[in-house]
VMD Tcl script that builds the backbone (N, CA, C; Angstrom):
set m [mol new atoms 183]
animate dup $m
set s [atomselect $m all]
$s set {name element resname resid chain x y z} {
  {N N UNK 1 A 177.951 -103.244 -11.858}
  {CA C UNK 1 A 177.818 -104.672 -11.972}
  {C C UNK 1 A 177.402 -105.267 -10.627}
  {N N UNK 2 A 177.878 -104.476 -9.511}
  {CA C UNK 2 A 177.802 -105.275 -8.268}
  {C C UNK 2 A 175.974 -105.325 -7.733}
  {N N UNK 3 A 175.834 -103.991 -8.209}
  {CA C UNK 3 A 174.224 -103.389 -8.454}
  {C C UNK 3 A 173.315 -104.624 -8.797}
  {N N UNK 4 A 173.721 -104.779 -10.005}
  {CA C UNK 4 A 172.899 -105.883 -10.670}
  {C C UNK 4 A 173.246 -107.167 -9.801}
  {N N UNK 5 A 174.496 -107.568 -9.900}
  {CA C UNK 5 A 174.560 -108.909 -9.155}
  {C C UNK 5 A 173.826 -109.495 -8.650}
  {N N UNK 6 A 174.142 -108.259 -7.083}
  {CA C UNK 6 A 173.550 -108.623 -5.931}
  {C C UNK 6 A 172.300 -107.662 -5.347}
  {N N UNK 7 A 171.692 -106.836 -6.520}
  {CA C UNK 7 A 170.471 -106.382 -5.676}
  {C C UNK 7 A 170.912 -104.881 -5.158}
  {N N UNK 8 A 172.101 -104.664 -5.210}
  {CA C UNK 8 A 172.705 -103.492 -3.770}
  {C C UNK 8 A 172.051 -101.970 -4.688}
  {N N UNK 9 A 172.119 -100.954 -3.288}
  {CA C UNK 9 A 171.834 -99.744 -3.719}
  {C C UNK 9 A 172.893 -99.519 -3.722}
  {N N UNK 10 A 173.001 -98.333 -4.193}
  {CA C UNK 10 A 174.698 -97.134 -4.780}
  {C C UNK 10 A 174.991 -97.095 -2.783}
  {N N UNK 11 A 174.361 -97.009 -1.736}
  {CA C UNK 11 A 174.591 -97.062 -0.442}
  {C C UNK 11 A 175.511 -98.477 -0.484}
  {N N UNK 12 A 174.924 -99.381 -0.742}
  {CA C UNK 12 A 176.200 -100.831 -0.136}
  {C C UNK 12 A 177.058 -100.797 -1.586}
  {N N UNK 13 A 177.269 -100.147 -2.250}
  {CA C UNK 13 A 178.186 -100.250 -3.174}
  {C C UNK 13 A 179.272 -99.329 -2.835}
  {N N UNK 14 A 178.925 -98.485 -2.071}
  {CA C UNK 14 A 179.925 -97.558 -1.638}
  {C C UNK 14 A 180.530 -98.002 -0.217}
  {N N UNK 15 A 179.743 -98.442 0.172}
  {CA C UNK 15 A 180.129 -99.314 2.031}
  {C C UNK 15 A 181.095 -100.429 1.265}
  {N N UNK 16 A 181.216 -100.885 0.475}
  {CA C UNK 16 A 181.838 -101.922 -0.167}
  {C C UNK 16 A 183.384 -101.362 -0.919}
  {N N UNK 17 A 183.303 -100.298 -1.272}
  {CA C UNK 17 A 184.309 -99.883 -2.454}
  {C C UNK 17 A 185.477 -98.754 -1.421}
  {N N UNK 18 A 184.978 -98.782 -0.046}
  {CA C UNK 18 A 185.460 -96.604 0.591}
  {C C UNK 18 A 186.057 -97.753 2.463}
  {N N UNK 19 A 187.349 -97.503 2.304}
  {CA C UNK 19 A 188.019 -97.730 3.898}
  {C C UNK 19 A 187.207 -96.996 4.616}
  {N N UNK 20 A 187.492 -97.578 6.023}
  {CA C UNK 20 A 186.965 -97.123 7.236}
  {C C UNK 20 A 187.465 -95.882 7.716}
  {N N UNK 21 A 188.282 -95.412 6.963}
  {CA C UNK 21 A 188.652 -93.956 6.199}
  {C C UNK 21 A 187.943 -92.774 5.543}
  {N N UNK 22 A 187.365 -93.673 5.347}
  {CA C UNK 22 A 186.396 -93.096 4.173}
  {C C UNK 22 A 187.038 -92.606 2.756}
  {N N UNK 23 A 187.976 -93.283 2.494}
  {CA C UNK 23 A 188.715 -92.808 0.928}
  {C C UNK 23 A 188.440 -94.555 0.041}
  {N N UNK 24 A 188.475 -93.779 -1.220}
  {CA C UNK 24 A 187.976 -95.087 -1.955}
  {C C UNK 24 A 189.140 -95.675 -1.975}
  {N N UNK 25 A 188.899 -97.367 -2.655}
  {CA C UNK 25 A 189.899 -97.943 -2.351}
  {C C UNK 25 A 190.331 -98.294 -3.935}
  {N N UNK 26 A 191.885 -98.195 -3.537}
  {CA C UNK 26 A 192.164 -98.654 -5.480}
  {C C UNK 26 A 191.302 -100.082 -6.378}
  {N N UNK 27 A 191.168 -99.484 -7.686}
  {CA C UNK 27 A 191.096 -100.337 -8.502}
  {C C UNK 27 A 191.934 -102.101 -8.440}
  {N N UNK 28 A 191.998 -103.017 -8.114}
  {CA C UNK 28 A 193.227 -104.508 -7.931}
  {C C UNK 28 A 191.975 -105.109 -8.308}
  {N N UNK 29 A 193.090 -106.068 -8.848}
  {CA C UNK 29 A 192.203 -107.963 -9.039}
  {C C UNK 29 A 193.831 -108.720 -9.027}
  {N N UNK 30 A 193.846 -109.750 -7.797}
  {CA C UNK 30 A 194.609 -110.648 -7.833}
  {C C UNK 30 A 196.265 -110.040 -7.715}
  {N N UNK 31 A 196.003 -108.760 -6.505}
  {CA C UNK 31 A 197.548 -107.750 -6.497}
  {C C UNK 31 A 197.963 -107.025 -6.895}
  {N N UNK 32 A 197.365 -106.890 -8.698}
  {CA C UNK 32 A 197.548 -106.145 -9.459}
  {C C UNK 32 A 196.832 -105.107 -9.186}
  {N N UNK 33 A 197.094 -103.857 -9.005}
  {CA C UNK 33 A 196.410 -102.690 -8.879}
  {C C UNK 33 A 196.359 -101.780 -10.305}
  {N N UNK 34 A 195.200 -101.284 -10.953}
  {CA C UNK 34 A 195.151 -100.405 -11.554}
  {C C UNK 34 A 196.114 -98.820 -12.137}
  {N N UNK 35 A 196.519 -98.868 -12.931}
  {CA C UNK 35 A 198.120 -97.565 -12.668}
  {C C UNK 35 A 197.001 -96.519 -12.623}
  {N N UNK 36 A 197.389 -95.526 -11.439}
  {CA C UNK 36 A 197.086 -94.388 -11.196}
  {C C UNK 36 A 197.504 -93.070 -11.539}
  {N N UNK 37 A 196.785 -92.592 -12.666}
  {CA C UNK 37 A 197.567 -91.625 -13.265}
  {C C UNK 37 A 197.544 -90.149 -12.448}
  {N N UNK 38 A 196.878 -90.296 -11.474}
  {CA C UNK 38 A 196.965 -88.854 -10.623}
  {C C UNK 38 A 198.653 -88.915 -10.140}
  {N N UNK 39 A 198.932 -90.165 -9.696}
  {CA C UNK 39 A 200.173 -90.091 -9.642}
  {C C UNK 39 A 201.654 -89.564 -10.245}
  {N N UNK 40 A 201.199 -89.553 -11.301}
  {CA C UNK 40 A 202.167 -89.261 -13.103}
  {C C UNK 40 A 202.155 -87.444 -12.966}
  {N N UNK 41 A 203.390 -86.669 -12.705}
  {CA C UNK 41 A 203.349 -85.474 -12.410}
  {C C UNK 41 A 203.305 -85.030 -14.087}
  {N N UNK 42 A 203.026 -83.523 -14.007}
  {CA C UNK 42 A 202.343 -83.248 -15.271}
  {C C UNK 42 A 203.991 -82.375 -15.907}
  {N N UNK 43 A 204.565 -82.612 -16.405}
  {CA C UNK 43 A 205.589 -81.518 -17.287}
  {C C UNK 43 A 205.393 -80.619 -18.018}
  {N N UNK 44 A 205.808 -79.959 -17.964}
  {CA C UNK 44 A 205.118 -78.620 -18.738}
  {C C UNK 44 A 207.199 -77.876 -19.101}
  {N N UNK 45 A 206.866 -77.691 -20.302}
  {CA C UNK 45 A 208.104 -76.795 -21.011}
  {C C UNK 45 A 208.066 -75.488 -20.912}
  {N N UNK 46 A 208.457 -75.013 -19.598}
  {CA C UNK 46 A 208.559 -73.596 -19.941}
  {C C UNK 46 A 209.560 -72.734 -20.249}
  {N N UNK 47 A 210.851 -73.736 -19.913}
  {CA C UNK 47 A 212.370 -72.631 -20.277}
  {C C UNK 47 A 212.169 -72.697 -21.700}
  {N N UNK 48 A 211.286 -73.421 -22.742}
  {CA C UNK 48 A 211.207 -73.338 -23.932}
  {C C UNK 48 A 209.744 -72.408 -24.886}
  {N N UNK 49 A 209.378 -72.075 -23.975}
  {CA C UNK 49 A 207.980 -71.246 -24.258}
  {C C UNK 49 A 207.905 -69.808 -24.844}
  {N N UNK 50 A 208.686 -69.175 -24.625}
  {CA C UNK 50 A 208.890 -68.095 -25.526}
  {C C UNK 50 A 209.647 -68.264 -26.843}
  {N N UNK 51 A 210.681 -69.323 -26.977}
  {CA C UNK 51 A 210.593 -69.693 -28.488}
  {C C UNK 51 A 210.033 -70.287 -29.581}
  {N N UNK 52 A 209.300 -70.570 -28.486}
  {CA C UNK 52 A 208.139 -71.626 -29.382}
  {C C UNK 52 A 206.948 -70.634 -30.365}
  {N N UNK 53 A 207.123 -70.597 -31.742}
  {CA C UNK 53 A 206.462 -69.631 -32.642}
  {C C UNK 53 A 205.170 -69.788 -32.315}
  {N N UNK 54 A 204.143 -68.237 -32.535}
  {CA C UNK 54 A 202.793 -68.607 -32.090}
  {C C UNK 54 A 202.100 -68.299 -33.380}
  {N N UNK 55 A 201.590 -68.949 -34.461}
  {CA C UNK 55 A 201.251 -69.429 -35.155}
  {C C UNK 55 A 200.017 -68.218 -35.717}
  {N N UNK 56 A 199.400 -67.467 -34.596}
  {CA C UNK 56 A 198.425 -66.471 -34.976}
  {C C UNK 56 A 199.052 -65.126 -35.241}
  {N N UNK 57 A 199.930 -65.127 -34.904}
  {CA C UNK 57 A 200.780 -63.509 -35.292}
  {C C UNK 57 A 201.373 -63.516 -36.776}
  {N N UNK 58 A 200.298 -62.859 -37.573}
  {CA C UNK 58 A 201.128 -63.080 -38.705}
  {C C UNK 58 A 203.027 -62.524 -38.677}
  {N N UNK 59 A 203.769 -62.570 -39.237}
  {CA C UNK 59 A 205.195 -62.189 -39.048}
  {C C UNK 59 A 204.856 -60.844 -40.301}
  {N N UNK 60 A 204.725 -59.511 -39.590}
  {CA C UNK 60 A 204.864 -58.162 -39.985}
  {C C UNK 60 A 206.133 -57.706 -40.291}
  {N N UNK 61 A 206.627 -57.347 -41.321}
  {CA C UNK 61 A 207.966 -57.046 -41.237}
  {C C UNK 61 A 208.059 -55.583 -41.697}
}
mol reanalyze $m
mol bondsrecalc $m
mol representation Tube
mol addrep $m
């Protein structure tokens, strides 16, 4: 959008969006920042993973 706006190449759109850091800067409008789901750690069940039936083994008896 900023592209169109104002004319800019993907160069001042990025001089615009990246700290003097050089890391981009969060998603905000008005304080509110965007929720960052890289943040959100991933869970994974594994003390439950070997009971969990696997559906392709037929049950041979």
């Amino acid at each position: 959008m900023l592209m169109v706006r104002h004319h800019w190449s993907w160069k001042d759109v990025r001089r615009w969006l990246v700290t003097p850091t050089g890391r981009w800067r969060p998603i905000a409008a008005d304080g509110i920042e965007l929720f960052n789901m890289a943040s959100t750690p991933v869970t994974r069940y594994r003390w439950r993973g070997s009971r969990i039936p696997n559906p392709w083994i037929l049950n041979r008896v």
